[in-house]
DODO-94915 format. One record per residue: x, y, z of N, C-alpha, C in turn. Coordinates in steps of 0.02 Angstrom, whole numbers, plus 32768, in hexadecimal, padded with zeros to 4 digits. Layout:
REM DODO-94915
XYZXYZXYZ...
//
This chain:
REM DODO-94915
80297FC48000800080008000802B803F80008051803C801C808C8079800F80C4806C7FE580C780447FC280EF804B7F81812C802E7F8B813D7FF17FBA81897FF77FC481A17FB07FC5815D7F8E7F9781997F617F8181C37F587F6081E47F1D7F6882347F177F2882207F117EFB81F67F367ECC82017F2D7E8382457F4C7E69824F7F457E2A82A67F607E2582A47FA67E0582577FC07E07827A80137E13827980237E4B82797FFE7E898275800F7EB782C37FF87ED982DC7FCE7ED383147FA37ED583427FD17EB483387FF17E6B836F800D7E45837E806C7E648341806A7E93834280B87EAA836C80B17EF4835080767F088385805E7F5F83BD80477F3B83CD80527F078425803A7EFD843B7FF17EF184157FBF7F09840C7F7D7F0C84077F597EBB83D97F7F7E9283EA7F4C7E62840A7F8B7E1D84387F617DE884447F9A7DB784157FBC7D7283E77F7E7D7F83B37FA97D4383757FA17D56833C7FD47D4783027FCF7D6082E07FB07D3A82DC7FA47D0482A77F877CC182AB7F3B7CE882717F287CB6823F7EF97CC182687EBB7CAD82887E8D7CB182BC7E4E7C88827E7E127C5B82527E3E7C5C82197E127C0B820D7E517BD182047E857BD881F37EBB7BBF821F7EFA7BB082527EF47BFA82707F467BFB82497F687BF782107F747C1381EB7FA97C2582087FBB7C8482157FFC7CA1820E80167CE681EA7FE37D0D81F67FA77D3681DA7F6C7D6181C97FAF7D96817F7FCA7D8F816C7FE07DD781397FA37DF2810E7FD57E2380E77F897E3C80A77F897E05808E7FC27DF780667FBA7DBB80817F8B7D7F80B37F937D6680C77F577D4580CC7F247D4880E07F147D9880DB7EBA7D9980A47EA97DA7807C7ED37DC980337EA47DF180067EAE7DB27FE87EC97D897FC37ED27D547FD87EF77D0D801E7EFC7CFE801A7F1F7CC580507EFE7CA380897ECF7CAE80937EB57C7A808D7E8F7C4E808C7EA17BFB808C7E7E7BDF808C7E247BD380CF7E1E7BE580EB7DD17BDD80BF7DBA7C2180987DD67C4080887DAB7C9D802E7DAF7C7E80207D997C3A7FDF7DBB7C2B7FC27D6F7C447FD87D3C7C477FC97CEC7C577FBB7CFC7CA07FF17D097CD07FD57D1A7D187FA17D407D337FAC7D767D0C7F5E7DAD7D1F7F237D8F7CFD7F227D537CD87EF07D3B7CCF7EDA7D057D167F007CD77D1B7F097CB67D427EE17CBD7D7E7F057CF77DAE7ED77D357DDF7E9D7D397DC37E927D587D887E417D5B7D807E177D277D777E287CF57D767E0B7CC07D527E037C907DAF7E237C927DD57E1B7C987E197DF27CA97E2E7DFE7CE67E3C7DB27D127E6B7D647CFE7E457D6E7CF17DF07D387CF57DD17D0E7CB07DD77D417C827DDF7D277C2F7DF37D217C227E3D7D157C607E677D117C587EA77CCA7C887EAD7CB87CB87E867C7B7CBF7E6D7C487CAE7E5F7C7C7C737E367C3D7C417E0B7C1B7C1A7E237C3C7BED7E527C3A7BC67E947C1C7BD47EDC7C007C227ED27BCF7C487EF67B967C447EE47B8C7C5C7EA27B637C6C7E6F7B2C7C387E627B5E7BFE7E647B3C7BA87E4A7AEC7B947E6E7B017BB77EB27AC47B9B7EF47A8E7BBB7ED97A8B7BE37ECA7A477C1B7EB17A217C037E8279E17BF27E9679AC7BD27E7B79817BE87E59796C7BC57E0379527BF27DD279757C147DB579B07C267DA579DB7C407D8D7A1E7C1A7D5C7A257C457D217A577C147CE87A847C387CF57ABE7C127D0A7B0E7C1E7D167B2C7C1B7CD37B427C687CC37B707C5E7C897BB47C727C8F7BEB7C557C8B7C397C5B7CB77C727C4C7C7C7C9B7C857C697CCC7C7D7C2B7D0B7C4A7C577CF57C097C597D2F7BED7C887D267B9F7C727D517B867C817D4B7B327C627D0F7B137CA77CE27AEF7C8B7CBB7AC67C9F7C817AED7CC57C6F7B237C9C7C2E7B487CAD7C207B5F7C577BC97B6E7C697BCE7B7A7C167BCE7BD07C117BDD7BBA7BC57C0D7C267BAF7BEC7C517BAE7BE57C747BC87BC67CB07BAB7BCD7CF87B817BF87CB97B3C7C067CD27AF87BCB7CC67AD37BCC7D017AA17BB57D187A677B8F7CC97A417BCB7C9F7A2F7BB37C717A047B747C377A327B967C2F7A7D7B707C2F7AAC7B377C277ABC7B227C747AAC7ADB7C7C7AA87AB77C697A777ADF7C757A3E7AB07C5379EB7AAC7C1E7A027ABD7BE57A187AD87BA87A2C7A987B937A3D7A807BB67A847A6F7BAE7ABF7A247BC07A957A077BE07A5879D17BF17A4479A97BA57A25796D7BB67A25794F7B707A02792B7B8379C679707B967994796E7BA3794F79857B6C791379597B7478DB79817B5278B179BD7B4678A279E17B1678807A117B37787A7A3F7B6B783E7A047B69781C7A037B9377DF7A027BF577F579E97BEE783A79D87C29786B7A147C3478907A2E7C04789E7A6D7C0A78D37AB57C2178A37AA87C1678677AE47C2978447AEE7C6878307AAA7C7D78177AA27CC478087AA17CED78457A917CD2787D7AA77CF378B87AEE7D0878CC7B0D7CD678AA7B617CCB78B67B727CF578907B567CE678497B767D1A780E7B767D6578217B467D7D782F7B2C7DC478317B157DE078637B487DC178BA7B497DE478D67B777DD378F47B9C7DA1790B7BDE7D8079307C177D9178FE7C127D9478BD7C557D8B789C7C537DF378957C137E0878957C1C7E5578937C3A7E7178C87C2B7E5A790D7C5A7E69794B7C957E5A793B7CBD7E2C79347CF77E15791A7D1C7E4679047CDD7E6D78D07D1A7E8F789C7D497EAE78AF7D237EE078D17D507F1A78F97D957F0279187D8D7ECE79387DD27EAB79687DFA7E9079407DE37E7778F87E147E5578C27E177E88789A7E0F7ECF78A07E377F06787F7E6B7F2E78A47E507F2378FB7E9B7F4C792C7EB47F2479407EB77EDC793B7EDA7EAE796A7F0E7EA9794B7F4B7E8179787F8C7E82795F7F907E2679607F727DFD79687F6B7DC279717F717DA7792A7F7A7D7679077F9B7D4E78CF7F5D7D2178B77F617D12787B7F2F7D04785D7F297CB0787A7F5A7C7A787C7F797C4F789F7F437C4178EC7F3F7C8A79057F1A7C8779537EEA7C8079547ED57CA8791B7E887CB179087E6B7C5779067E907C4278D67E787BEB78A77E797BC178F47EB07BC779247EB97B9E793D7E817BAA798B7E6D7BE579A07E477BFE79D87E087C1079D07DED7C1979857DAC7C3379757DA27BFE79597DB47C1379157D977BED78E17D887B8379017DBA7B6179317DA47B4579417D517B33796C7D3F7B6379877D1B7B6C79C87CE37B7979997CDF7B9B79677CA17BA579307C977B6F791E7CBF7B3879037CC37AF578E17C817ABB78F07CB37AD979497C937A9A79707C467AA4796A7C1F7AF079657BF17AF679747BCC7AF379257BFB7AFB78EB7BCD7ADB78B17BB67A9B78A07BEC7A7178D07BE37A2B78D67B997A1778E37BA27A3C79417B727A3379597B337A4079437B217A8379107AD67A9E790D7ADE7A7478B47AF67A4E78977AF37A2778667AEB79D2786F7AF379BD78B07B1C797078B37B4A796378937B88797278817BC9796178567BDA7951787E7BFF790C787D7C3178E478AF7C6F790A78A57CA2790278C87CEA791B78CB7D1278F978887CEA78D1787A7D1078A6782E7CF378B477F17CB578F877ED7C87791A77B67CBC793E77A47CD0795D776F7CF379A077677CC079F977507CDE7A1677617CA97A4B776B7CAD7A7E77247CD87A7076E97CF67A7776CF7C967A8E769F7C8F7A6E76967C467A68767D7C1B7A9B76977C177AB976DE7BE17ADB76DE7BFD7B2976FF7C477B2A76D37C7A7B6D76CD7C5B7B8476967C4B7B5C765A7C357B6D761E7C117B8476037BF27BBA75D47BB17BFF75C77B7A7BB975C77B477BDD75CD7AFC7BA575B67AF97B9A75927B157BBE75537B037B9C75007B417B6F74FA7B607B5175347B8F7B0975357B817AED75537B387AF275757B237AAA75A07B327ABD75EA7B627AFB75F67B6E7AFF762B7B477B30765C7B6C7B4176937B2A7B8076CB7B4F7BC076C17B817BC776A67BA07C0876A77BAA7C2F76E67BC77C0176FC7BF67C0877587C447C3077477C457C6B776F7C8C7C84775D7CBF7C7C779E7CE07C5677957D157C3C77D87D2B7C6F78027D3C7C9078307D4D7CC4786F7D987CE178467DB07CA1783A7E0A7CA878237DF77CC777CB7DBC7CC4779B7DB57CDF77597DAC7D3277837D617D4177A17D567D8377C77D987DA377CF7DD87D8377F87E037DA278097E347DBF77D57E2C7D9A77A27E597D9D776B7E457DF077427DF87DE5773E7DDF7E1F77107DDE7E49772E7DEC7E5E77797DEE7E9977AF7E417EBC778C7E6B7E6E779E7E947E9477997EA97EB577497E8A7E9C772F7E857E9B76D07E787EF676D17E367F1376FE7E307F3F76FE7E537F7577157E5C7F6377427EA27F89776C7EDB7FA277517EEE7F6077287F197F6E76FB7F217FA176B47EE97F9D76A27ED47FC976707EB57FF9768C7EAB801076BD7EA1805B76D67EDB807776F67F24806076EA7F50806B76FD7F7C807E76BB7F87805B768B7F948064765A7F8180A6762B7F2080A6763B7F1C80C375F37F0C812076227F17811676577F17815E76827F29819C76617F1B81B676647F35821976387F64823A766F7F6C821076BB7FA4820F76DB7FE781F576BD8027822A76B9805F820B768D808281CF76D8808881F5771E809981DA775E8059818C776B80348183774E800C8153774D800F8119770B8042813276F2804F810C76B6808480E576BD80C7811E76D480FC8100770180FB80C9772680C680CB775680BA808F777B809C8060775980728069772880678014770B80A0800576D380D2802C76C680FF8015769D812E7FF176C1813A801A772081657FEE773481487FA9776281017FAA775380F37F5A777180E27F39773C81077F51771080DA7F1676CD81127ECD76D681187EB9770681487E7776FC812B7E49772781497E167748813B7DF3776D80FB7DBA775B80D27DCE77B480927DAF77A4804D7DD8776F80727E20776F80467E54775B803E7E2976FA80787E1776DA80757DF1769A80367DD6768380247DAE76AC7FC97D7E76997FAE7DAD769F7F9F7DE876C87F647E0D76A77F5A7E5076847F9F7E63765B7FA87E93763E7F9E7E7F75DE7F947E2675E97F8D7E0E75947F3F7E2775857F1B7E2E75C67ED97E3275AC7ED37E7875B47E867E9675777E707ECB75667E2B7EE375847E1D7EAC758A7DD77EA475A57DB77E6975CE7D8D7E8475FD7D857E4576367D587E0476097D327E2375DF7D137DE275BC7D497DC5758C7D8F7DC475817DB57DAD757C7DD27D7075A37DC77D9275DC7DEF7D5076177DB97D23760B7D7E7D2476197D4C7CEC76087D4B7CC775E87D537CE775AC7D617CB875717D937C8175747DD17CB875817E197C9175727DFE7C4375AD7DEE7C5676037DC27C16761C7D9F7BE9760F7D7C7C0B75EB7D527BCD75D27D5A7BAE75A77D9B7BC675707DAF7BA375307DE07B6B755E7DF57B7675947E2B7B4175B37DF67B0275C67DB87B1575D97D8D7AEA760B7D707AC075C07D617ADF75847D587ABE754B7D847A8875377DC77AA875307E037A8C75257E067A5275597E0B7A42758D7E197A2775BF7DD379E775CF7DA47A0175B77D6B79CB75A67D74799C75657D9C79C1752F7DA779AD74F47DC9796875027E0C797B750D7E53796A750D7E557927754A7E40794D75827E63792875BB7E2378F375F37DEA793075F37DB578F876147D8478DD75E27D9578AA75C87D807889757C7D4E785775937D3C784175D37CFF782B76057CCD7855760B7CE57884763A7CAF78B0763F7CAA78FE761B7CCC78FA75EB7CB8792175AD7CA67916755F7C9578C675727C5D78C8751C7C3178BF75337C0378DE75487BE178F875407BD07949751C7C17797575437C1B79B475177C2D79A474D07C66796974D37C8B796C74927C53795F74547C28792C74677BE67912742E7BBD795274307BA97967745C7B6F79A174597B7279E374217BDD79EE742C7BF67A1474087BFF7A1273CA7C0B79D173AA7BFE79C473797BCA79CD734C7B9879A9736C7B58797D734B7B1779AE73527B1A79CD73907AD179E3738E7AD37A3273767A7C7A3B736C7A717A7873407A687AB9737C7AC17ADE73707AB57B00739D7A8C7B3373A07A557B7073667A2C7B7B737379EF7B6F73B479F17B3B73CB79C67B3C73F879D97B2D742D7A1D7B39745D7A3B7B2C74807A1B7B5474B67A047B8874A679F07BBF74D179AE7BB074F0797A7B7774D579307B5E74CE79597B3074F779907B0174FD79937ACC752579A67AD7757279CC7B1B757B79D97B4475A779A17B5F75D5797C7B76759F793A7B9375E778FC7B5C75EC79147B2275CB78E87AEB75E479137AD5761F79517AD8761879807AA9764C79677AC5769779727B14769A796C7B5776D879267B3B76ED78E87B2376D778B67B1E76D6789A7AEA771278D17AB776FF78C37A69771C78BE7A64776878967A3B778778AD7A3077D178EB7A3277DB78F57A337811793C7A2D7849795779EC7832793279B17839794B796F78407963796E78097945798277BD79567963777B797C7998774F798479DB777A79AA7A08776979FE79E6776C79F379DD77B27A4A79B977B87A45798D77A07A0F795F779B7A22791377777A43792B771F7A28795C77047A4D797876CB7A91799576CF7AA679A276F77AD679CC771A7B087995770B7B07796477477B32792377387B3D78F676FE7AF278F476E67AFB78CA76A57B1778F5767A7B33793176647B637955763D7B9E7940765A7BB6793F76897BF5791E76997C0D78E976B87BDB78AF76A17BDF786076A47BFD785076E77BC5789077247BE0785A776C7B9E784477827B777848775C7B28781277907B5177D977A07B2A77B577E47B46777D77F07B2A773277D37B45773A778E7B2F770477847B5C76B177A67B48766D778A7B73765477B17BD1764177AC7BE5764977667C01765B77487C3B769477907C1476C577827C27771377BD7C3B76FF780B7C0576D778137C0B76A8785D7C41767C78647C4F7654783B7C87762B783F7CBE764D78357CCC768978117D0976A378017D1676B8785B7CEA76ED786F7CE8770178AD7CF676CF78F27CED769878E87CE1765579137C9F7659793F7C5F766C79257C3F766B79357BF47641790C7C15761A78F27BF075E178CF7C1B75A078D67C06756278E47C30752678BE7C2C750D78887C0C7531785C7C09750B781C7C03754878017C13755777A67C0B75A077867BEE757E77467BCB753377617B907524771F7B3F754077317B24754276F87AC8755576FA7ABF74FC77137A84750C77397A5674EB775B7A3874BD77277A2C74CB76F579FC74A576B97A26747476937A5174A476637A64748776447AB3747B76497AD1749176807B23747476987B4F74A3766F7B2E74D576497B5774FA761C7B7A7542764A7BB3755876437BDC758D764F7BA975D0766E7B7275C176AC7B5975FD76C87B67765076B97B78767C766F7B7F76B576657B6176EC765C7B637716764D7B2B774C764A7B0C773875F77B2A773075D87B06772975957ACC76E275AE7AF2769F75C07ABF767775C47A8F767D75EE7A9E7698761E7A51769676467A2076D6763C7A2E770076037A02772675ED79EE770E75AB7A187700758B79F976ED753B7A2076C275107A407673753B7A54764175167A46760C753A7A2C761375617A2075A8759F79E275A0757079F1756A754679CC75427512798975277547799D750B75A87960750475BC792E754375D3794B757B75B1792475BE75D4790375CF759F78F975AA755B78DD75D77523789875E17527788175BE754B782275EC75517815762F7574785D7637759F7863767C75BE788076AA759478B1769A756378BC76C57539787876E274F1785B76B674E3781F76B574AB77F676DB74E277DF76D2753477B77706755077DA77607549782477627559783877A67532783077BC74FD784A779174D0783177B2748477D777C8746E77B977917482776777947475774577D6749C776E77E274ED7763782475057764785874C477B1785E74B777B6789D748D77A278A5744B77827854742C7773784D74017714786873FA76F97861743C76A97879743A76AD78C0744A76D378D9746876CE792B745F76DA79417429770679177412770C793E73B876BD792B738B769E78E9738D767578D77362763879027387763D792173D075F7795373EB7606796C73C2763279A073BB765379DF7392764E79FB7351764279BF7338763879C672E1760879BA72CA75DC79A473027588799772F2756479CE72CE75907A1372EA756C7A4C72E275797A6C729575947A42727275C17A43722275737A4B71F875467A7A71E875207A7671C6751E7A54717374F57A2C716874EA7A0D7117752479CD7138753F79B7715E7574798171547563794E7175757B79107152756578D07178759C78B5719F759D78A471DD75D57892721775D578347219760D78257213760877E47233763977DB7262763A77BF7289765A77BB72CE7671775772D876A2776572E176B8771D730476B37700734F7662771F73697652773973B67616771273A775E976EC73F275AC76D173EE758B772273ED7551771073C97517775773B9751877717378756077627366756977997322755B775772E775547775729D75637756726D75B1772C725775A376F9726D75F576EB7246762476F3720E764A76FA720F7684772071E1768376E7718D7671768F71C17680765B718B763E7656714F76117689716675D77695712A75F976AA70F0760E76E270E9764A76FB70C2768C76E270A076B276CC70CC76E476A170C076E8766970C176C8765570D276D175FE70F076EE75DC712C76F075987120770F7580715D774F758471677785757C712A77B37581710E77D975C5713977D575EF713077EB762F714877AC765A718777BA765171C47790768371DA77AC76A27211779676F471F577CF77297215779477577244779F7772726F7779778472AD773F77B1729B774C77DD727A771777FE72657713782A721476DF780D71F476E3783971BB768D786971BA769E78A0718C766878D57186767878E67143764078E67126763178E970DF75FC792070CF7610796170B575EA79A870AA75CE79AC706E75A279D27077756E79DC7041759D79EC6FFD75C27A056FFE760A7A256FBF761979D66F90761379A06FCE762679696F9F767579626FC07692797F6FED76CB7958700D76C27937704476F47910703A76F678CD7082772D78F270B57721790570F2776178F8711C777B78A0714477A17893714577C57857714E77E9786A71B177C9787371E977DC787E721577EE784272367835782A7236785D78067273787E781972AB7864781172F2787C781B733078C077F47345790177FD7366792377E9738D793E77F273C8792D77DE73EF794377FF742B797577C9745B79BE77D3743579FC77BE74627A2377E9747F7A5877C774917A9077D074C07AB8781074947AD2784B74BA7B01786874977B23786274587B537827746C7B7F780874567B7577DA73FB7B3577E874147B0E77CE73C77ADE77EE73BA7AEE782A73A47AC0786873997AAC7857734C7AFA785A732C7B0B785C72E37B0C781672C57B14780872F07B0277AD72E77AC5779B72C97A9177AE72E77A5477A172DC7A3277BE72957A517802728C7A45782B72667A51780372177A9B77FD721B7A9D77C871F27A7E778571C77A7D775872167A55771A72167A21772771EA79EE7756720879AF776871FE79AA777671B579DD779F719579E577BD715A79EB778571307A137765713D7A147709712279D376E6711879BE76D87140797876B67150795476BF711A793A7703712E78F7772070FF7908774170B27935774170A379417746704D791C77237023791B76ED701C78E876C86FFD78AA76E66FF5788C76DB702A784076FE7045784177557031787277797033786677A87025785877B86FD4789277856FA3788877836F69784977526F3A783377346F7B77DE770C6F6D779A773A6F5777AD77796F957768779B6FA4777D77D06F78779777CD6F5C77BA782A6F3B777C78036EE2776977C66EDD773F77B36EBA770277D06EAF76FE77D96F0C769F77D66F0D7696782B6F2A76D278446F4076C478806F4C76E878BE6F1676DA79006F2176E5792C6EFD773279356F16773D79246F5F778779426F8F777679266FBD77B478E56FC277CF78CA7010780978E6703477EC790B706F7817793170A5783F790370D8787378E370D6788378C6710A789978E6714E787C78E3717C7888790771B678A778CF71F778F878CC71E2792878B87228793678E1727878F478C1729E78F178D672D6791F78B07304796478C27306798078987347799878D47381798E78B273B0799378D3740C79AA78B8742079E778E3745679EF789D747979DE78A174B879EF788074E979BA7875752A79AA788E754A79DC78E8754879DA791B756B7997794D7551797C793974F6795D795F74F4798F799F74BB79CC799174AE7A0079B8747679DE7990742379D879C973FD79D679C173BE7A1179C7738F7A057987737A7A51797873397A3D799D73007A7F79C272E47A7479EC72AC7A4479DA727B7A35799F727E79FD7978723B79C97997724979B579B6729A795E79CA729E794F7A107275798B7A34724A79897A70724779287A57720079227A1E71F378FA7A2071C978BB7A0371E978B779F2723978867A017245786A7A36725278967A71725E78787ABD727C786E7AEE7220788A7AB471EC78697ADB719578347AAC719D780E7A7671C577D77A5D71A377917A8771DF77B07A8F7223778F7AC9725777807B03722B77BB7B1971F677A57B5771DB77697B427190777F7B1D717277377B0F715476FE7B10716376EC7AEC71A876B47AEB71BB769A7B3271DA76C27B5571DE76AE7BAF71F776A07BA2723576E17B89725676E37B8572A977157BC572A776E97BF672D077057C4872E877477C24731977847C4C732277D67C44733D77BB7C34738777947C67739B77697C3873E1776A7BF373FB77407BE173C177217BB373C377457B5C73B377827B8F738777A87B4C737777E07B5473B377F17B7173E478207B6F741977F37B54744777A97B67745C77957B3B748577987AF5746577807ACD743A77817AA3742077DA7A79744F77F67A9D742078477A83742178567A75746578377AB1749B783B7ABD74E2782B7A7A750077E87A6874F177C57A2E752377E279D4750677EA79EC74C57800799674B77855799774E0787F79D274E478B179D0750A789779C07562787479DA7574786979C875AB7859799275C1782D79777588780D79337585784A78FB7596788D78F6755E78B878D3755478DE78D0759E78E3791E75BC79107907760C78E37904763578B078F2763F789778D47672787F78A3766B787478707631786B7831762B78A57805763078E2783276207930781F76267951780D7674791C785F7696792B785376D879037802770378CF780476F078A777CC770578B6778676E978D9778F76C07900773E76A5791B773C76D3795B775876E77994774F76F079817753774F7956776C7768792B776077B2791A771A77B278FE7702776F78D976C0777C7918767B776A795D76867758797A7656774B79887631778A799075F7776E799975C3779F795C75A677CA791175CF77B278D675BE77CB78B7759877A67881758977AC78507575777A781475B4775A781875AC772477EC75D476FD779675C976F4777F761B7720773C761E77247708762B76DA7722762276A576F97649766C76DF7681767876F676C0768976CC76F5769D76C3770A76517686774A76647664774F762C76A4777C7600768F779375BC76BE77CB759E76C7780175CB770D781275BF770F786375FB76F0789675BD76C978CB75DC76B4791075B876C8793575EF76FB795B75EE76FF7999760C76E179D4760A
//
């Protein structure tokens, strides 16, 4: 209380010691310096606080009716992400919560902080991770790589704490640079080295994004070749035009079958296959048929599941045949109990899911597929194979045979081939409305009958009726 302990400006003024500075800092060792102000002692003055504050907490605890929130190991936080956490929100809600208001606090501290981009990845950006895990179900063996990525890639367009930090300092940097201060120019000429290098290449913060997400592309491409074909086929094959229609069907979905999409983009559902890798199966065969338990087979290849697969397709196949009912002057046949059959027309020989024949005197030729990713283009093909014949049969009896290659795959993604179902939507004078709802519900249709397969494997199958969403 009167100032007289041995710190060593106190020591170096009684003659006793020869220099007064601090031996971590060289800053003047008064007592303000050692008990709360140096630097290098920033671990101890935590220490002290983190003391009194868990002796608090441990007060606090007895009080009844009341939520204890304590920044300390083995009480819960009462951080920011925390609270999103702690809400009983979607999780389509909890991200945009994250996006556009946790990473906006941020900014400020990842434009004055002096902390390394390194600190950021390894102290934040982990601690966010855990909690996309959590409000997604991604096991620790999912990669997240997938839902870093914009929506028109399948992904949630999540921007990592350590990207935020990057484009702070991106800015910083270029308000240092392009200043009408000449003494402000000086200084970003003389920090242009070091760690300052990575963020002086970029011009613009939607730059750093990019350059991210071209790595998380790259890195799905190249290296997680499991749980990225799914991007790799999607990228290919399907018609990205409507990527944006598969997107706000995805935002749309329950909780449960939201993430169940979530995972099935990056091949960690647990199938059994997943279980055994994990050691949490003894066997990584299907139940039925002894075959390799994977995500493709137990959604759309176990030869004993095919009445569950024909109940998906026939789903998305009767919302389309409601749909076209409304085709004035045209006759519908449907490969569905109720409708006219397709084999009046064609025969037994060839019969393709649905044809409609207009007053003009053209036939459309509509075939449904609804597989696995991985055989998007596959089918497309196949299909194209198949029906040649038949197409060059009826081109006899009609004025114009339209062949229309409908393949989906289980998510509900359209392969570039559908671009001629949305020219035969426009024939029929379906308003842009009308053909996105359309497109909307048979996508919805496809992941939740996908979701309900893949609920019911390893059960026995109830025949439930067609899904109509």
């Amino acid at each position: 209380m009167n100032n007289t302990l041995p710190t060593r400006k106190n020591l170096s003024r009684w003659g006793i010691s020869s220099s007064s500075d601090c031996s971590f800092c060289l800053h003047p060792e008064s007592l303000l310096h050692v008990v709360p102000g140096c630097q290098h002692y920033l671990e101890r003055f935590t220490w002290r606080h983190d003391c009194i504050l868990k002796f608090l907490a441990k007060t606090f605890q007895s009080l009844n009716e009341c939520k204890l929130l304590v920044d300390l190991p083995g009480f819960e936080s009462p951080s920011i992400i925390t609270d999103i956490d702690t809400k009983p929100l979607h999780p389509k809600n909890k991200i945009l919560l994250y996006s556009r208001y946790l990473l906006s606090k941020l900014s400020w501290h990842f434009t004055v902080s002096s902390v390394s981009k390194t600190w950021v990845t390894e102290n934040i950006d982990s601690k966010v991770n855990s909690y996309i895990r959590k409000w997604h179900d991604i096991p620790i063996s999912g990669t997240l790589s997938t839902v870093f990525l914009t929506r028109n890639k399948f992904g949630l367009s999540i921007c990592p704490p350590s990207v935020k930090f990057i484009q702070c300092q991106t800015v910083l940097r270029k308000a240092l640079k392009t200043s009408p201060n000449e003494a402000i120019n000086d200084l970003w000429k003389a920090t242009s080295n070091s760690k300052n290098i990575q963020y002086d290449v970029y011009n613009f913060t939607m730059q750093v994004l990019k350059d991210i997400r071209s790595g998380q592309e790259d890195k799905l491409h190249t290296q997680l070749t499991c749980q990225g074909s799914f991007f790799t086929n999607i990228t290919k094959f399907s018609l990205s035009q409507l990527t944006k229609i598969w997107s706000a069907c995805h935002s749309n979905l329950r909780k449960n079958i939201f993430n169940f999409t979530v995972r099935y983009i990056n091949n960690s559902l647990p199938t059994r296959q997943k279980l055994a890798r994990w050691g949490l199966s003894p066997t990584s065969d299907c139940s039925r048929c002894l075959a390799p338990e994977t995500l493709l087979h137990a959604v759309s290849g176990c030869q004993s599941y095919l009445e569950r697969f024909t109940w998906k397709h026939d789903s998305v196949l009767n919302f389309l045949a409601t749909s076209l009912q409304t085709v004035s002057g045209s006759h519908l046949y449907v490969d569905l109990p109720a409708y006219k059959s397709p084999s009046i027309i064609t025969g037994d020989t060839y019969r393709p899911d649905l044809l409609l024949s207009t007053s003009t005197g053209t036939l459309y030729i509509v075939e449904l597929t609804v597989g696995f990713e991985s055989n998007l283009q596959k089918n497309v093909e196949r299909k194209n194979s198949k029906y040649k014949e038949l197409i060059r049969g009826q081109n006899e009896h009609f004025n114009s045979v339209k062949f229309v290659n409908l393949s989906i795959s289980s998510l509900g993604v359209f392969s570039k081939e559908c671009s001629t179902f949305i020219e035969m939507l426009n024939d029929f004078g379906f308003q842009k409305k009308h053909q996105n709802y359309c497109l909307g519900r048979m996508t919805t249709i496809a992941i939740r009958t996908t979701y309900y397969i893949f609920c019911c494997r390893n059960k026995e199958w109830m025949n439930p009726e067609l899904l109509s969403v």
